[in-house]
Each structure stands twice: as structure tokens, then as C-alpha cells.
N, C-alpha and C positions, 0 to 999 in steps of 0.2 A: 388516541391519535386521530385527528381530522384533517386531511390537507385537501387541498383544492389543488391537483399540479397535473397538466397535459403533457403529453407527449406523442406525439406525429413523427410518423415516422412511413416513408414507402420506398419505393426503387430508386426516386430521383434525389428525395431532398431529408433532411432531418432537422426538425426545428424543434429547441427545447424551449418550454415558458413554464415557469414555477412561479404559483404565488399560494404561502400559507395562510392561514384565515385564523391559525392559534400560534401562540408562543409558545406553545409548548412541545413544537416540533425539536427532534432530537438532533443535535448539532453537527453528525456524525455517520461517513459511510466507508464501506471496507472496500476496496477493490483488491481482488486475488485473481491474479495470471496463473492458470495451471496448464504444462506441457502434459504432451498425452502420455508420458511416462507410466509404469504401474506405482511405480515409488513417490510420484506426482500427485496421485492419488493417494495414497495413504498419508503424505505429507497433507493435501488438503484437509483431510480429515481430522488430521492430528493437531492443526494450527486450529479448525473454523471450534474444533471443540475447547481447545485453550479461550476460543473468546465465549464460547458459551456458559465456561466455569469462571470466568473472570470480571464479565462482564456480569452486575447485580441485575437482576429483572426488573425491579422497580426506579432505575437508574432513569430512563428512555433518554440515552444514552446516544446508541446505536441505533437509524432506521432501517439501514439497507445491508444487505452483505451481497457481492457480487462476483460471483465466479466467470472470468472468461477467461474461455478454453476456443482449440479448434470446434468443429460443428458435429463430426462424427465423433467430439467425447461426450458430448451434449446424452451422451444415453447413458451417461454413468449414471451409476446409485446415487452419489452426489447431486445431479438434478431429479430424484424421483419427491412425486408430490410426495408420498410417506416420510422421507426428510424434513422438506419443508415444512410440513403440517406441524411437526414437532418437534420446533423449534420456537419457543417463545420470546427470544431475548432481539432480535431482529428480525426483518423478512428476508428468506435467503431467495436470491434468482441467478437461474444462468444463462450465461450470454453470449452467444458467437460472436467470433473475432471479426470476423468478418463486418459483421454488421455492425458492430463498432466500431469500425472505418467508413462503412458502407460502401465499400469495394466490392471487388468481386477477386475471386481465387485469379484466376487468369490476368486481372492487374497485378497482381502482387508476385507472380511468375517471374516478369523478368526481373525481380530483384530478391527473392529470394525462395528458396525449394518448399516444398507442398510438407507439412510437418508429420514427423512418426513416430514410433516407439523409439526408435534410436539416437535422431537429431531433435525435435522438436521444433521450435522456432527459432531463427536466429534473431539475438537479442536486440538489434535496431527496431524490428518488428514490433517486439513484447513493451520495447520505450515509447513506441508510437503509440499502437494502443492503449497503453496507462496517460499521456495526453487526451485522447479524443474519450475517454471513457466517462471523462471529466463531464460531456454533453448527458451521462446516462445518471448524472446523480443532485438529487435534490435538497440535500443538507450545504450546510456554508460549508465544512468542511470534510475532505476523506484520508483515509488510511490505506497507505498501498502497502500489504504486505505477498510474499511468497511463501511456496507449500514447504522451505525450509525453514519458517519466522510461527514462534511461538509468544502467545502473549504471557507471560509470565506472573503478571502484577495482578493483584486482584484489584480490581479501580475502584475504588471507597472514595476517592477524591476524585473530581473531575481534573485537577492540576495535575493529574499525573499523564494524563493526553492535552489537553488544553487551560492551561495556565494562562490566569488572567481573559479567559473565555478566548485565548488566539492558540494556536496552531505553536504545539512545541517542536522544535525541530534542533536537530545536530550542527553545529557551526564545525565546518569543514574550511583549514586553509585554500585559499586559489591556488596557491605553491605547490600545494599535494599534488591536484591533479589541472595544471595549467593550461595543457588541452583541449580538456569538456569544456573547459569557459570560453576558452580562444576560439575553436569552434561553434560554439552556441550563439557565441555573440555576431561571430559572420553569416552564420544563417539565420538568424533572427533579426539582421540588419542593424546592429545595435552597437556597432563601434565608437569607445568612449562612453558608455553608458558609466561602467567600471573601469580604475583605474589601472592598467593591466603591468604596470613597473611594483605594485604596492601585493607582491604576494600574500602578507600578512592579512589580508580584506578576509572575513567571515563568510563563505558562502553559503555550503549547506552538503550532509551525508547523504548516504544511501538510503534503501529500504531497509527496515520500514521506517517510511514517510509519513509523514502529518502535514498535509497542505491544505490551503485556500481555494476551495473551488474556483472563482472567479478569476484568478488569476492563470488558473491552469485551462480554464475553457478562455481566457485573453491568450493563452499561447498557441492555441489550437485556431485561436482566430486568427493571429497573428500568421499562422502557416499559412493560412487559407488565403488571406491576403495577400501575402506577398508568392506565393506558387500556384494558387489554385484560381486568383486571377477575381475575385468575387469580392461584394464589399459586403462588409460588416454593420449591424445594424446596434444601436443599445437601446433599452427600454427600463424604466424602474420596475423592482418587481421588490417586495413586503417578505423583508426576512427577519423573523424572530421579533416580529413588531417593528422594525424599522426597515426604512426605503433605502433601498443600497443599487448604485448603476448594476445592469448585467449585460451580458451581451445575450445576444439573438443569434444562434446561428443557423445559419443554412449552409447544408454538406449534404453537397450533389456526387455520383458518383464521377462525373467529369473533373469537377475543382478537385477532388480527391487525386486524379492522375498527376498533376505537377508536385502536387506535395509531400506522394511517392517517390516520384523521382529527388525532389532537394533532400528526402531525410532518406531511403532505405537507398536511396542512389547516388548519396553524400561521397564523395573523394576528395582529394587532396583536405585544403584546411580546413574543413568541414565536414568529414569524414567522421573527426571524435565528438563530437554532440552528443550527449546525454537528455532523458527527459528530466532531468532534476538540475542539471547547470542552465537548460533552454525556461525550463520557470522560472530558477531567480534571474536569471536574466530577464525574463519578462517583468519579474516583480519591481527589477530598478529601472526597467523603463514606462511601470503604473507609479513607480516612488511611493510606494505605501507598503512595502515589503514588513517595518516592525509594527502596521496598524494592525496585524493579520499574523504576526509572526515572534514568539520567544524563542532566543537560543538558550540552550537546555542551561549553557554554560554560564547562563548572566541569571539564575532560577534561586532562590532560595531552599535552602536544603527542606525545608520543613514541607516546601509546595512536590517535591520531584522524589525524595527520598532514591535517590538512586540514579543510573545515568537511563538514556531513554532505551538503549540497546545494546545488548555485550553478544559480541560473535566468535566462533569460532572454525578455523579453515582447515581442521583436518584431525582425523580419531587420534594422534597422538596428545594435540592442547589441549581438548577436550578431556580423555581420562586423565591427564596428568591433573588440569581444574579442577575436576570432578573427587580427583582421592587426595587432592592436595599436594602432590608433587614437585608442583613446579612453584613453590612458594616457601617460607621460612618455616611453616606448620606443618606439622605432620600431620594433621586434624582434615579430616575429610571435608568436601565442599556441603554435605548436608551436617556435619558434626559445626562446620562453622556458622552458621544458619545465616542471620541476614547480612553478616560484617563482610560474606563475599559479593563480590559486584557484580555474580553472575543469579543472583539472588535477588540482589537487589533492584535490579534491571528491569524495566517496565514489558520489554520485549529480547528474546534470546534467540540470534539466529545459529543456526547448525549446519552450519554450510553444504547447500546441495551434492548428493553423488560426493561429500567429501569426507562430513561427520556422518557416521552410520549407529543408526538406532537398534541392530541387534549386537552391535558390542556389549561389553561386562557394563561399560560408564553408560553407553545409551539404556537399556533396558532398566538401571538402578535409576536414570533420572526420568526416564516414563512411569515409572511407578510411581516418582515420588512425585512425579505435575499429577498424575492421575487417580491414586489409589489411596482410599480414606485414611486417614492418620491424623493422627493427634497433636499434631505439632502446633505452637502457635504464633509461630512466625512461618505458617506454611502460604505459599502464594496465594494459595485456594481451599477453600472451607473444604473439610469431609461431604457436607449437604449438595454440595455444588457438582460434586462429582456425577453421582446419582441422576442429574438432570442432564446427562450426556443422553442421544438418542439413542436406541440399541444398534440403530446401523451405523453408524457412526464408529461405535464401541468397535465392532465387524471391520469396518475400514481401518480401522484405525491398529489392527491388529495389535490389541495390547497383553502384554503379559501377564500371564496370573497373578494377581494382590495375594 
């Protein structure tokens, strides 16, 4: 891998300029928010190594993986160089929240408390920065997941993240959740973009996420413009061998004050914003939202073999999944092997503080993401295991194979 890509960065301003000089840069980056939790931690551990067994080495797949955290977790084992070193499948870094805003603690005071083992961030926060994080990454597109989202899928096929070389994403009715949009689109100034009587419109899920860089750093410009008072610049810049607009930005920590205040300081109809309704929103007011975007649900079975992500909200659906309870079969969820669609599922989230991994069903399905076996519809090779780092193995408190 050869890139040629700057980044500037000091107390006032943050300007990002990417330009590759090979095609052969990898398409793809991870961003992972982690609360200073302990169970945050071991969740990190236990997700960044599902992408290191999942993800082939010879793929260059994956460039970047990117942990931010508050500042004082920045000393976990998780950022020690001994990690990184070995790790071969991406380059992992961590990164303050902070400076991912490039705020300062004291701006972010008046709207929301200082994070700890108890609370951690509150989630306007965590939405913001998965927007602006979008400035710290050099692939066309990233992956936003959490330290409750595991990658499941072993990725043999690149369709099974990016079908048709775009960004697979979950088609979400507006109906669901009527408010993200309704909100997104008044602080985004974008009334009438979407047709807001036609709830049936496809918008787009939760984490984890498969987006478009440039249009998530167009939403970050988009704040800055309309809050932070500053104009925005574009410039061509050489992706994957072809010239595609980017923006330029500059995020001073002053423009940074008003566009705390419009999102972490959001009330009344603006209040429910999301960072994944204020994208596509952005994306219908770029109109090039399916140049950049497949919903999973318009996918050929043979390219996705599976839906992108199967969740669950709490230790009873889980073990009843898991031993097959809650279904017609008595046949356990590893006895059914890929016909379950929590198997077949490219990413499986376990819902934070909700599903717990020292139950009877969590420990049976750590062993069976983790622990060599013979199966051969297992999501991940026996070999792949093995290439887990030892600390990792340590964080990730796994139970005996």
C-alpha cells in the first residue's frame, strides 16, 4: 500500500486533503465509538477481533480501523503499540473525542456532563462525532460499528460489504421512525427534499453502517455552514483512479461552538436528529444517494447471502435463537447452521448492557465465533482464529475451547 494523503491538523483549524497515487488503495474504514465502560472494553476487543478473523489478509479490504474513546481511555491496552504492531489485517489508531470535534471539554460542558464508568456519553454526542469523524478517514467508504456489533460473515466476496463496488446499507421505512427525518431535515435546512406524506420512502438503518465518505463529510460541511457560520471549499481529489468532487474542510474550534449548540443543543422539532437520517438527508439534497448506495433489499441472494445484520435486545431472544426455542425447531441455532439468519447475517449486534456474554447462550456462541472447529459452514476458518493477538485474546476474556 502507497498513499500519498496529508492531514493538518492544530488548535485552530482541521483541513483534510487525500489524494492516492495507486488503485489499489482499500475501499474501506472502521470507525468504532467506545464508552469508557469495562464491558466497552472487552466489547471492543471482542468485535475489532471478529474483523480480524473475518476479514482475509490478502483482501486490502480494510485500511484503517479507528477507535474513539474519551482521552483518559486513550491508555487502554487497546491503544498500546504492542496491539497495533500485531495486527496485520488494517492499521488500528486511537483517537480523542475531542479532537474529533476539535472542541474542547469546556465547550461541550454546557450541553452535556464530562463521561465515566457509569454514564459515559450521551448519545447526541457519540452521533456527532461518528459525522465529523468522517474528516479523519481516507477510504471512499467507512463502517460504523459498536463494542456491541460483531462481524460474523467471513468476507470471501466483497458484495457482501460493497455490492456493486457501493456502500450496502438497510432500507429503513420513514414511518418507523418519522421524527429522525422530520428533524434532520429542519436542521439540515432541507424541507422538501423528501416527500414527508409518503412514509413508505426507503431511508436507511441503524449501526452498523456502510456509508459514503463524501457525503458524510458534505453533512459535517453542511453543519458548519449553516451553524458554524464558515464557507466551504471543494477541490478534485484522485480516488481509486478516478477524479470525484471532495470537500475541503476547515473546522476551527469557534465554527465548532454554533454547531454544538444546533445538534447537542437541538429542542423542540429538532431535538430528534440522528446522524444516519441527517446523511440521507444529505444524500437527497447531493441526489446521488443510489450512485453510492445499494439497499440490501433490492441485492441478489447469491451477492449478500444473508441480511446485513440480525440484532438482539435482550438475554431472553437471544438464548431462546441460540437453542432454538422460539421457532418451529427444536434444533439448536448451531445444529441449524447457515438456514438461521442469525448465521447468515454479515454482522450480529448483542445489544449493549442488554444481551450478556457470560450467559449459558453467550459463552456457547463465543466459543463457537471463536474457538477452532470443524464446521464448514463456520463464519470463520479454524486458521483465522489463531491470528487473534494474545492481548486481545486477554481483553477479550474468552472461555476455554
Amino acid at each position: 500500500m502507497k498513499h500519498n494523503y496529508i492531514i493538518l491538523f492544530s488548535l485552530s483549524f482541521l483541513i483534510i486533503s487525500i489524494v492516492s497515487n495507486n488503485d489499489n488503495i482499500p475501499l474501506l474504514s472502521v470507525v468504532h465509538l467506545i464508552a469508557p465502560f469495562d464491558s466497552h472494553i472487552r466489547g471492543a476487543a471482542i468485535t475489532i477481533s471478529s474483523f480480524i478473523m473475518n476479514i482475509p489478509k490478502d483482501s486490502n479490504l480494510i485500511a484503517d480501523y479507528f477507535l474513539i474513546m474519551p482521552k483518559y481511555t486513550l491508555n487502554s491496552e487497546l491503544c498500546s503499540s504492542e496491539l497495533s504492531s500485531s495486527i496485520t489485517n488494517f492499521y488500528l489508531w486511537c483517537l480523542d473525542e475531542i479532537k474529533v470535534l476539535n472542541t474542547t471539554r469546556d465547550a461541550l460542558k454546557k450541553y452535556v456532563g464530562t463521561p465515566n464508568k457509569k454514564k459515559g456519553n450521551t448519545w447526541k454526542l457519540q452521533m456527532l462525532i461518528k459525522i465529523f469523524a468522517s474528516t479523519r478517514i481516507r477510504t471512499k467508504y467507512f463502517i460504523i460499528v459498536d463494542s456491541d456489533t460483531l462481524l460474523t460473515k467471513r468476507i470471501d466476496k466483497q458484495s457482501y460489504l460493497l455490492p456493486y463496488g457501493k456502500a450496502r446499507v438497510t432500507p429503513e421505512r420513514r414511518n418507523i421512525h418519522p421524527n429522525w427525518f422530520a428533524a434532520s431535515e429542519h436542521l439540515m435546512k432541507a424541507k422538501d427534499c423528501f416527500d414527508s406524506e409518503d412514509g413508505n420512502q426507503k431511508m436507511i438503518g441503524v449501526t452498523p453502517s456502510i456509508l459514503h465518505r463524501d457525503t458524510m463529510i458534505s453533512t459535517a460541511a453542511r453543519l458548519l455552514r449553516l451553524y458554524g457560520k464558515i464557507k466551504i471549499s471543494k477541490e478534485l481529489i484522485e480516488m481509486n483512479g478516478s477524479q470525484e468532487e471532495s470537500l475541503r474542510v476547515s473546522l476551527t474550534s469557534t465554527s465548532m461552538r454554533g454547531v454544538l449548540k444546533a445538534t447537542l443543543g437541538a429542542y423542540g422539532s429538532t431535538n430528534s436528529w440522528t446522524e444516519y437520517s441527517a446523511y440521507r438527508v444529505m444524500s437527497c439534497l447531493r441526489s446521488d444517494f443510489f450512485k453510492y448506495h445499494s439497499f440490501s433489499s433490492e441485492l441478489h441472494a447469491d451477492d449478500v447471502d444473508g441480511p446485513l445484520y440480525y440484532g438482539f435486545w435482550d438475554d431472553k431472544s437471544f438464548a431462546q435463537a441460540w437453542n432454538g426455542t422460539n421457532s418451529n425447531s427444536n434444533k439448536k441455532i448451531y445444529d441449524l447452521e447457515r438456514d438461521h439468519p442469525m448465521l447468515r447475517a454479515t454482522f450480529v449486534v448483542l445489544q449493549d448492557d442488554k444481551v450478556h456474554l457470560d450467559t449459558e447462550a453467550g459463552v456457547a456462541f463465543l466459543k463457537y465465533m471463536f474457538c477452532p472447529h470443524t464446521s464448514s459452514s463456520s463464519s470463520s476458518s479454524s486458521s483465522s482464529s489463531s491470528s487473534i493477538p494474545p492481548l486481545l485474546i486477554s481483553l477479550m476474556q474468552l472461555p476455554s475451547c
